[in-house]
C-alpha positions in Angstrom: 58.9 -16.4 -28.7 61.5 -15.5 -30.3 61.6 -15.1 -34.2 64.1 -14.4 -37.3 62.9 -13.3 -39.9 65.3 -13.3 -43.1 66.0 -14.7 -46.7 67.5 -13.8 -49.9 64.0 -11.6 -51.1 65.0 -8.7 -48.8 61.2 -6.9 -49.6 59.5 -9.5 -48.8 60.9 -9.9 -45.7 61.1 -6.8 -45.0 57.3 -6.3 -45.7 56.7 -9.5 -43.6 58.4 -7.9 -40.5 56.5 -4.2 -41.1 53.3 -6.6 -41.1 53.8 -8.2 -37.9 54.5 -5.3 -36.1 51.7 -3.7 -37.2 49.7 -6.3 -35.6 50.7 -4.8 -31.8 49.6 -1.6 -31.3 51.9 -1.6 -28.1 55.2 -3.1 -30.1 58.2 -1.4 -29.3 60.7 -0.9 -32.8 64.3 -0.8 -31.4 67.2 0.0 -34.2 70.4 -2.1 -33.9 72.9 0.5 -33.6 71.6 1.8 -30.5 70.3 -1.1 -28.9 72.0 -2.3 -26.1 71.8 -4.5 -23.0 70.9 -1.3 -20.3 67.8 -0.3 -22.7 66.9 -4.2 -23.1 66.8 -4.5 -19.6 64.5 -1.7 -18.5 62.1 -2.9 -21.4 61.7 -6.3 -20.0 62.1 -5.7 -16.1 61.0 -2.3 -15.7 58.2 -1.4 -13.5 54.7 -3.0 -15.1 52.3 -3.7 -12.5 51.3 -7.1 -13.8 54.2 -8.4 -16.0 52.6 -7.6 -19.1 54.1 -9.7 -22.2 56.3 -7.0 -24.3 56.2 -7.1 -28.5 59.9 -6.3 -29.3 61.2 -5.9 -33.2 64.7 -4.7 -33.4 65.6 -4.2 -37.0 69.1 -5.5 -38.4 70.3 -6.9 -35.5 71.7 -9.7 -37.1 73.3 -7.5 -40.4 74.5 -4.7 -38.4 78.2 -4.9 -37.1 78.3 -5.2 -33.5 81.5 -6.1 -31.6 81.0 -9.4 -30.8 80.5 -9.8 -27.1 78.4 -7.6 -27.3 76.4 -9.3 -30.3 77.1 -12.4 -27.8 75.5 -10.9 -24.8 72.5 -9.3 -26.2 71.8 -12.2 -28.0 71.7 -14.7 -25.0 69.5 -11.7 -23.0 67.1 -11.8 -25.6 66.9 -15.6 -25.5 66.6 -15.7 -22.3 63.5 -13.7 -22.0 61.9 -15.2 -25.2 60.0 -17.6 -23.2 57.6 -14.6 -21.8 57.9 -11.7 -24.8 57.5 -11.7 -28.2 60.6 -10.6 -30.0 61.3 -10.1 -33.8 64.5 -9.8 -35.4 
């Protein structure tokens, strides 16, 4: 699942996403500046024993400037693995 979380009351979205995460004690909070597809990768396809689902919130993805291929790519990696984790942005 994939899901965005944004609108114009930046607190209350902001609380909202804080909230969620809170809710997975396993989440994993990635920051948009350093994020990249190498790290993304070993998250998702590294080494669990029985495919565990992953909880994933990366915070200002979408605000942050990121050339865009590279916006592009991760982007498309993250939907692509949507349909077995659980990722916030």
């Amino acid at each position: 699942m994939l899901t965005i979380i944004h609108g114009s009351d930046t607190a209350a979205s902001r609380k909202y996403f804080l909230d969620e995460k809170q809710r997975f004690a396993d989440a994993l909070l990635l920051d948009a500046d350093k994020v990249n597809l190498t790290d993304l990768a070993q998250i998702f396809e590294g080494g669990g024993l029985f495919g565990e689902s992953k909880y994933i919130f990366i915070e200002l993805l979408i605000t942050k400037k990121k050339k865009s291929s590279d916006f592009a790519d991760i982007i498309t990696y993250l939907e692509n693995h949507a349909d077995e984790h659980t990722i916030y942005l």
